[in-house]
C-alpha positions in Angstrom: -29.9 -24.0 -57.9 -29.7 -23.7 -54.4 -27.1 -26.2 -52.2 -28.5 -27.7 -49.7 -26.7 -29.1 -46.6 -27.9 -32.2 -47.1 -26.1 -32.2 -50.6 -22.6 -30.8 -49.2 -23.3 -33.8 -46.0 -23.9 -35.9 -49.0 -20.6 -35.1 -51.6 -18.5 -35.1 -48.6 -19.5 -38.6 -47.3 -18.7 -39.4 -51.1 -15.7 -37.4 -51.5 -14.1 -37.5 -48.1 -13.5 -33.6 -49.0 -13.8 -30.4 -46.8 -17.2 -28.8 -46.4 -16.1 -25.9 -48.2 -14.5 -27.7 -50.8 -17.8 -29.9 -51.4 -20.0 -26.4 -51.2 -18.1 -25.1 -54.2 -17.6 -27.8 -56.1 -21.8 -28.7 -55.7 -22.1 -24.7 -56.8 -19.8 -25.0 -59.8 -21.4 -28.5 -61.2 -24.7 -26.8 -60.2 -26.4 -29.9 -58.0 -24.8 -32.2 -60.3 -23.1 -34.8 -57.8 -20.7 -36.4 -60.5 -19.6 -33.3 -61.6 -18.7 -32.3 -58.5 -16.8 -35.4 -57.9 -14.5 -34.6 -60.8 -14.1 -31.4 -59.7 -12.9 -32.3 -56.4 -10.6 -35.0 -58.2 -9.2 -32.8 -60.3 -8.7 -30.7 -57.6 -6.7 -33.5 -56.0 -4.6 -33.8 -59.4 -3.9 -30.2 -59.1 -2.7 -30.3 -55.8 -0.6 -32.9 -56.0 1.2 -31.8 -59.5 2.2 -28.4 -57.1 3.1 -30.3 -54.5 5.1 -33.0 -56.2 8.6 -31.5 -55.2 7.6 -31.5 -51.5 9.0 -34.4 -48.9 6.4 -37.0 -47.8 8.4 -37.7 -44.6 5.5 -38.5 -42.2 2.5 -41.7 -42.6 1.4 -45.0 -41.5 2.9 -47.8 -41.8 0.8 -51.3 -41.7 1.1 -54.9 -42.5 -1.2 -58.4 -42.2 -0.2 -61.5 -42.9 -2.2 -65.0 -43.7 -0.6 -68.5 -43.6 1.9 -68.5 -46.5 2.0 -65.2 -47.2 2.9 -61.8 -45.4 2.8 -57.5 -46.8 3.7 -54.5 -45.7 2.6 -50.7 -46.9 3.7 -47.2 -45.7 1.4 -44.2 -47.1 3.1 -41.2 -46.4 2.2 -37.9 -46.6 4.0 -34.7 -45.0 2.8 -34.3 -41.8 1.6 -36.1 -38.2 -0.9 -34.1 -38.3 -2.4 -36.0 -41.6 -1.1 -39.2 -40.3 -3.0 -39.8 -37.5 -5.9 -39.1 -39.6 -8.8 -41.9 -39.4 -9.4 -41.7 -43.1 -5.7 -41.8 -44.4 -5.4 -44.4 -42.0 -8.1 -46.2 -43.3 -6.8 -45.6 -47.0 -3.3 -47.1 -45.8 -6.0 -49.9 -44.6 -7.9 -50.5 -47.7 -4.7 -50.4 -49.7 -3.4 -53.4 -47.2 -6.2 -55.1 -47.7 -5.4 -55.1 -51.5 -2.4 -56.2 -51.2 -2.9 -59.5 -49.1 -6.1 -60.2 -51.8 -4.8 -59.8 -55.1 -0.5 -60.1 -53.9 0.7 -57.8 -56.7 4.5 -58.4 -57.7 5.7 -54.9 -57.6 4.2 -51.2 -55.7 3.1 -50.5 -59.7 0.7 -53.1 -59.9 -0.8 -52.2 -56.5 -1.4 -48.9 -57.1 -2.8 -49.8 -60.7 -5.2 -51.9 -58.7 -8.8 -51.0 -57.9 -10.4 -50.4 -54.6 -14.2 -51.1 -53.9 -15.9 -48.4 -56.4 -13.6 -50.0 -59.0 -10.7 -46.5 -59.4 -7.2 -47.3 -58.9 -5.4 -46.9 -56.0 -3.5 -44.3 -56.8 -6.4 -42.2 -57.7 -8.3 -42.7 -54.2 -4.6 -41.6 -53.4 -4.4 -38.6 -55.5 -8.4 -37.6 -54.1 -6.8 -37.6 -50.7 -4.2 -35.0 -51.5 -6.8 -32.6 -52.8 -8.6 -33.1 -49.6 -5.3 -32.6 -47.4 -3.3 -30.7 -49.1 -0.4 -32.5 -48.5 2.0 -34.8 -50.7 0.8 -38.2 -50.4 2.4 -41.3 -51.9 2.7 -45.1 -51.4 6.0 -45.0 -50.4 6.4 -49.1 -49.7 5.2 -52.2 -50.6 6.8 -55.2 -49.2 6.0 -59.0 -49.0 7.5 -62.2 -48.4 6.4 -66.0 -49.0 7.1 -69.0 -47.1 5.8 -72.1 -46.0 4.6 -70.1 -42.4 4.4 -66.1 -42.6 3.8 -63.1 -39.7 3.4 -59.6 -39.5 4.5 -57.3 -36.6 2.9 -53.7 -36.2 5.3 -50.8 -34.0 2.7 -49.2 -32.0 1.9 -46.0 -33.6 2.0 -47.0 -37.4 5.5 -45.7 -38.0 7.1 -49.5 -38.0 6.5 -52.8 -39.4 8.0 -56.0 -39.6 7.1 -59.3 -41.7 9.2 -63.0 -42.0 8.7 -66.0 -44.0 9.7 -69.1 -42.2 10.6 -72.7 -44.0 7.9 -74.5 -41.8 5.0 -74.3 -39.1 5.5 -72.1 -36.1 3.8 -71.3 -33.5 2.3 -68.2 -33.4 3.8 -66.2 -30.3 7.8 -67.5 -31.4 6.9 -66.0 -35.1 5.5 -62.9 -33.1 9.0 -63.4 -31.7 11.3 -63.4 -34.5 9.2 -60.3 -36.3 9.7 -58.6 -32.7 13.3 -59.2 -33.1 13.5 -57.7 -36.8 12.1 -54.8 -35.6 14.2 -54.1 -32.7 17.2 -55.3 -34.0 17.1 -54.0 -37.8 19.3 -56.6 -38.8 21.0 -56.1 -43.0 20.0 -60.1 -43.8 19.0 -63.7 -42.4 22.5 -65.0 -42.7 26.0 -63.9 -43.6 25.8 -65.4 -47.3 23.5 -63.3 -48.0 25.4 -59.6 -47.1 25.5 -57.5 -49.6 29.0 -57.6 -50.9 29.6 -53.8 -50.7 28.9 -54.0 -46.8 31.2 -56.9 -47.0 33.9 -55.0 -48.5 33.7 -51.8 -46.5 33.6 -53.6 -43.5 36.5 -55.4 -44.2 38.5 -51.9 -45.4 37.3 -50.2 -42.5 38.5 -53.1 -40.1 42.2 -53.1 -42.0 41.9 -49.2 -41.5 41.3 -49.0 -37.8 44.5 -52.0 -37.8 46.8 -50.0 -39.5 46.3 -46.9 -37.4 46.4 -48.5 -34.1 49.6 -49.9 -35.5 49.2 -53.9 -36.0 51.6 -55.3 -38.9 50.7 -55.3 -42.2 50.3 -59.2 -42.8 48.0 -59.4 -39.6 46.0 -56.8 -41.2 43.7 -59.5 -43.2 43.3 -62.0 -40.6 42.1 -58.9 -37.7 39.9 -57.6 -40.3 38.5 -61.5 -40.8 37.9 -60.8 -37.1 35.9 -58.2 -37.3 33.7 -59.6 -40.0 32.3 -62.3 -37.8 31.5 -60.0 -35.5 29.3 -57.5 -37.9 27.8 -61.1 -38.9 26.8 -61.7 -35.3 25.3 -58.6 -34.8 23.7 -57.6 -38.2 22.2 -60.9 -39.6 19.2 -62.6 -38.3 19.9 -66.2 -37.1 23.1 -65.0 -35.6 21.6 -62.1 -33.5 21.3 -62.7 -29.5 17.8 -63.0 -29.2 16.2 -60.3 -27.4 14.2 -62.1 -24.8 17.2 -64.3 -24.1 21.0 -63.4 -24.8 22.1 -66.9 -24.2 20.6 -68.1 -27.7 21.0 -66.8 -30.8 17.7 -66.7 -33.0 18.9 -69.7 -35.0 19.3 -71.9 -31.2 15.7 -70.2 -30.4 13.9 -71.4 -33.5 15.4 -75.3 -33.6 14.2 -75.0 -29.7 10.5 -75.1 -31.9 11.6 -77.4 -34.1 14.9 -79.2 -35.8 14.8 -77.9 -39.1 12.9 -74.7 -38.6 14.5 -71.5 -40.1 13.8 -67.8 -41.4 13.4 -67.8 -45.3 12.8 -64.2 -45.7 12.2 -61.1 -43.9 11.1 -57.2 -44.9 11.3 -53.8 -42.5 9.4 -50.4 -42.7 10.2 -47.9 -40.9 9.4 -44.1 -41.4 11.2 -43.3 -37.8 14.6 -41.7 -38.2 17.2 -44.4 -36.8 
């Protein structure tokens, strides 16, 4: 049978495919519009099992937050190009949007769950690289939880920030602090919580830099102490001159809002190279 435009209009609205690709696929399944949605999704599946060895270095990066609760994903695919894209960035969107609903414990249970027509994730994901062409894959999925949450979006999709707080903020200083995370890429919220291998090559670099400049051996400890503390006051959160005002540290800025109030938790996306 004959394919009509309206049909090709019709897959492609359906499909979110090429007109080509909807043409042929219509012409193979002859008219037969859910055969020629499989056709196009296995397309996709094809396309992505060449493909699989490729970098996804480019995508969009987005995040949301409501009261208690804060996510961030990053889609990425290989190119700007596809970035930009209203309908990956509306995937990125829609998977967002799953995200903050159903608050999946890992990226494995968000891509398991479904969208709107009831198919996974990960195959709306896998129907987008048959369209493109490119690598695609959910690269991130981050949340937090506190008793106050915010999300902070880069302008231009490639960054995004979200913090858990221990109490009620208001809105514009919790804009603040994500503002800060983002800026500042700090390793943690406070020094207790530094990974112990940073700890430890810190300290061996600091010793290092000691020796060679010539300092005795049993100061060696105590400058390297030194040196610690000042990695904590530039790397972790509370201890980070805030950005707005480098005569407070973030901690001084959030008990300015109220006595007890602290960061709990924080996450950062980035697909910029830093």
């Amino acid at each position: 049978m004959a394919v009509t435009m309206a049909d090709i209009s019709k897959l492609r609205k359906m499909s979110g495919a090429g007109m080509m690709d909807c043409k042929k696929a219509l012409e193979e399944a002859g008219g037969d519009f859910d055969k020629a949605m499989e056709i196009i999704r296995k397309k996709g599946q094809a396309v992505a099992a060449k493909r699989s060895d490729r970098e996804a270095a480019e995508g969009c990066v987005l995040a949301a937050s409501k009261e208690d609760f804060a996510a961030i994903v990053a889609l990425k695919c290989e190119t700007d190009f596809v970035a930009k894209n209203g309908e990956f960035v509306s995937l990125t969107q829609s998977i967002l949007d799953v995200a903050m609903d159903k608050k999946p414990a890992t990226k494995e249970e968000l891509l398991a769950a479904p969208l709107a027509d009831g198919r996974a994730i990960q195959d709306h994901i896998t129907d987008r690289i048959g369209v493109t062409g490119e690598k695609m894959e959910l690269g991130f999925y981050e949340f937090v939880n506190g008793a106050a949450a915010v999300s902070y979006i880069h302008p231009g999709n490639k960054l995004a920030t979200i913090v858990a707080f221990s109490g009620a903020i208001e809105n514009q200083a919790a804009r603040d602090v994500a503002m800060q995370v983002a800026a500042m890429n700090p390793v943690a919220v406070k020094a207790d919580e530094v990974d112990q291998k940073i700890v430890d090559s810190e300290m061996e670099i600091a010793r290092d830099k000691a020796r060679q400049a010539g300092k005795p051996e049993n100061l060696l400890d105590r400058i390297a102490e030194g040196a610690l503390q000042k990695y904590y006051k530039e790397n972790t959160l509370l201890q980070q001159d805030f950005v707005k005002d480098s005569k407070i540290t973030i901690a001084q800025y959030l008990q300015s809002q109220s006595k007890e109030l602290t960061v709990t938790a924080f996450k950062r996306v980035t697909l910029n190279v830093e």
